[in-house]
N, C-alpha and C positions, 0 to 999 in steps of 0.2 A: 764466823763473820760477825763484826758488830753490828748491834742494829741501833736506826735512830732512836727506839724509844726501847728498854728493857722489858719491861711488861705491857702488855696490852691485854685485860680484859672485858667484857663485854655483865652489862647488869639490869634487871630488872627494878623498874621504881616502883612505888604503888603505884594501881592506875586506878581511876574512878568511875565509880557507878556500875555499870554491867560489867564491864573490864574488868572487876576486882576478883571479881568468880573465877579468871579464865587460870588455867593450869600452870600457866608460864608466867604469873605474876607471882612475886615475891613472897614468900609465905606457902606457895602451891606446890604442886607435884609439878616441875620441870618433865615436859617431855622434850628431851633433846641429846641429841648424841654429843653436844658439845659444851654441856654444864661446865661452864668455870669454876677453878677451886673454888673451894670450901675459904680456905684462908684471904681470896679475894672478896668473895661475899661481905666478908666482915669487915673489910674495910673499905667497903660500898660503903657498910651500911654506918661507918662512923662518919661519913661525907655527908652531912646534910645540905651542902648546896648542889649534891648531885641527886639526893634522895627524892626530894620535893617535884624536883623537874617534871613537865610535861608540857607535851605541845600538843594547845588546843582539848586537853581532859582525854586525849588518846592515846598518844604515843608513850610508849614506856619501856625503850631499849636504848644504855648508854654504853659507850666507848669510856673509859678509862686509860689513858697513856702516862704511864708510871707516874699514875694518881689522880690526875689530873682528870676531869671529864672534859673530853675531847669539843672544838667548835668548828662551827662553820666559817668560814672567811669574813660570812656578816658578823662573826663573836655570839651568831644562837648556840645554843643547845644543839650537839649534834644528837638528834633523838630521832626513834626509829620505829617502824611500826610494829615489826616483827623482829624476835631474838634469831629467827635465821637470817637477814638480813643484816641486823649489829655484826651476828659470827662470820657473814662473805665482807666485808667492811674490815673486823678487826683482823683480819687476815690476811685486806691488804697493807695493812698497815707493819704485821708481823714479818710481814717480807722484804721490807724497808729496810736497806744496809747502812749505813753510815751516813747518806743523805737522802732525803724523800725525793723519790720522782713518779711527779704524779700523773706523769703517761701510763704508769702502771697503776694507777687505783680509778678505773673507773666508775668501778659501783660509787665510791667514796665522790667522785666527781657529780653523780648524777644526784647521791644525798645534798649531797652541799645546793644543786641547784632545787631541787624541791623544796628545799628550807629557805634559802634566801631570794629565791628569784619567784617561786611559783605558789607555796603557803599563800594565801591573800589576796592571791591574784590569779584566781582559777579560772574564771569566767575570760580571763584577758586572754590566760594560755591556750587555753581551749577555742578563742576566735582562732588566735595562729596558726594552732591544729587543725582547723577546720576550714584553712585557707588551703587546705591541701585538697579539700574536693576537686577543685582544678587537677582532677586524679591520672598519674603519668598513665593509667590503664585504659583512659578512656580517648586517649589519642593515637589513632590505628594508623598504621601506613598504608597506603592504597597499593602500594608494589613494593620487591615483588613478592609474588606470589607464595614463596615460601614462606616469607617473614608474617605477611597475612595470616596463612593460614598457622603459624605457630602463635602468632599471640592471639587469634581466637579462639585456640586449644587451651593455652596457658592461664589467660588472663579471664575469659568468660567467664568461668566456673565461682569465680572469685567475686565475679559481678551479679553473677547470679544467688550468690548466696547472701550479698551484702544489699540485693533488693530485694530477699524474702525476709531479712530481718530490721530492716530499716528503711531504704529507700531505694527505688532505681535511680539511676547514676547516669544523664543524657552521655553517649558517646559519640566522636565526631572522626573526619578522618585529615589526615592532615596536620598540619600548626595553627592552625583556627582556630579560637577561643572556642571552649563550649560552653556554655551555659548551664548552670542547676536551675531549676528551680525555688525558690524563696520555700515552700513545702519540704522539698527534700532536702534544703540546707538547714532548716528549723528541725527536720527528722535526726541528723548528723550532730546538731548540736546538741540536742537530748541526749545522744550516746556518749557524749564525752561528758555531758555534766555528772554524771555517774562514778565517774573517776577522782580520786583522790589526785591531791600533789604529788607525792611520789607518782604514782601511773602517767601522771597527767606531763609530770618530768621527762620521764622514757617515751610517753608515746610522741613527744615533742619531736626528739630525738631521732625516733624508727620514721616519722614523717619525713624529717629532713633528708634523713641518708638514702630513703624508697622516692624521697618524690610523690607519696603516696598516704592519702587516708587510710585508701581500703586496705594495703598491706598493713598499714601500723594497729589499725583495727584486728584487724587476723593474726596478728603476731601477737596483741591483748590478750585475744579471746583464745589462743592455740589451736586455732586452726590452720598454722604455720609455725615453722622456728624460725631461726632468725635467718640460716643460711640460704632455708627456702625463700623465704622474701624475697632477700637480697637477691637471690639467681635471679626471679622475674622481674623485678626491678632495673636489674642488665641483661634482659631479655636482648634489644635491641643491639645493645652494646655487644654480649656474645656472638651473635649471629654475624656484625660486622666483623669480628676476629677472627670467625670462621673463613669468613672469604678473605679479607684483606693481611690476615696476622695481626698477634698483639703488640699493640706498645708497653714497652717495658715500664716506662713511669705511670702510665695509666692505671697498668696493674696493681704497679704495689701502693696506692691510691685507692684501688677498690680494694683493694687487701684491707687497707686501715680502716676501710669505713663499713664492708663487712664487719671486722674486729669490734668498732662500736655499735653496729647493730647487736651482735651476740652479748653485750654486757648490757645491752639496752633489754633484750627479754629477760635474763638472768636478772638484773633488776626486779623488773613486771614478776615474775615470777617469787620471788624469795620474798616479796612487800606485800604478797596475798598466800604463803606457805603453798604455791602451787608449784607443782615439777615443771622443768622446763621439757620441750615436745611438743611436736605436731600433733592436732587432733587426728586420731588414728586413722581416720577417712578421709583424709586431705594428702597428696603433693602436690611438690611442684611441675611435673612431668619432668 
């Protein structure tokens, strides 16, 4: 199969200040099962407009596409935090046949948005994010009785752990707005400032597709993966299928955005060297 681009490797720049120490910077002992040749290195390293790069004195992982270092749509630096991260990235790109399609790169989709959309504008993203408090978990049905008592099996446990480490979370029953308090939204927004652009990218993302702070929270922190979210997220929506049967277009609807939940922690996960997985004391029931 041809592919779009003949080589794709992946390189470390210098990085600065504490950063220079770290094992995976240029010069260091590479811990990685996916060192790029030898013979690429070195024509990294005749490329000084890719050497020098870095965003913000941090990042220092590039893309190379038969030479070239790879951009973002805005024309940055496609730069990366972590060399596992560049190698899930160049590998979408290794699998690009004769023309890119970029339904199938979405790590490479959510770098591009951390770089141009969210770098600079962390405080702004992180309102969005946190416009999710209005949390799909804290909206209970009153009837019936099964679905009740399934999403206070489900969903409590969720709530209860995301008010021992940050805030309770007022819940109502019904379509009735509920209200946080200005306390507990000031609690939520300290947990996102924490986050980097990349995270702050995906948890965007895990928000949208849950409807849900606390899951995209949980899905951060691995105290879920993605599928689990996602299931209590269509709590309600299952249980209707249950009785009534599925719609077929609905499905494969949830199918796709499932799909982008799951590249949304494999993201979170490979931009902090962390294994993707539920905390081992968590399902979803």
């Amino acid at each position: 199969m041809k592919r779009f681009y003949k080589e794709v490797a992946v390189f470390a720049s210098p990085l600065e200040g504490e950063a220079a120490s770290r094992s995976d910077a240029v010069g260091g002992v590479v811990v990685s099962d996916n060192t790029p040749p030898r013979n690429s290195l070195h024509e990294f390293r005749r490329s000084p407009a890719v050497a020098g790069s870095t965003l913000k004195g941090r990042v220092g992982f590039f893309i190379l596409l038969d030479g070239k270092s790879a951009k973002t749509p805005a024309r940055a630096p496609l730069a990366l935090p972590t060399r596992a991260l560049a190698e899930a990235i160049a590998e979408e790109w290794r699998r690009q046949g004769e023309s890119v399609r970029p339904q199938t790169m979405p790590l490479s989709k959510l770098a591009n948005s951390a770089i141009d959309r969210v770098a600079g504008r962390e405080a702004e993203v992180a309102e969005q994010i946190l416009a999710y408090a209005n949390d799909l978990l804290c909206y209970r049905a009153a009837a019936p009785a099964e679905l009740v008592a399934r999403q206070n099996a489900r969903w409590d446990p969720l709530l209860e752990w995301v008010a021992g480490r940050y805030a309770p979370l007022a819940v109502g029953t019904g379509i009735a707005h509920v209200p946080q308090t200005d306390e507990t939204l000031a609690a939520y927004r300290r947990a996102l400032a924490v986050h980097d652009a990349f995270a702050l990218a995906a948890l965007h993302n895990a928000a949208t597709v849950t409807g849900s702070l606390v899951l995209a929270l949980a899905l951060a922190e691995a105290r879920l993966d993605a599928r689990q979210a996602f299931a209590l997220s269509r709590l309600d929506e299952a249980f209707q299928a249950e009785k009534w049967g599925a719609d077929a277009e609905a499905e494969s609807r949830a199918c796709a955005l499932e799909t982008e939940l799951v590249a949304a922690e494999r993201f979170i996960r490979l931009a902090k060297h962390e294994p993707a997985g539920p905390h081992p004391s968590t399902s979803s029931g």
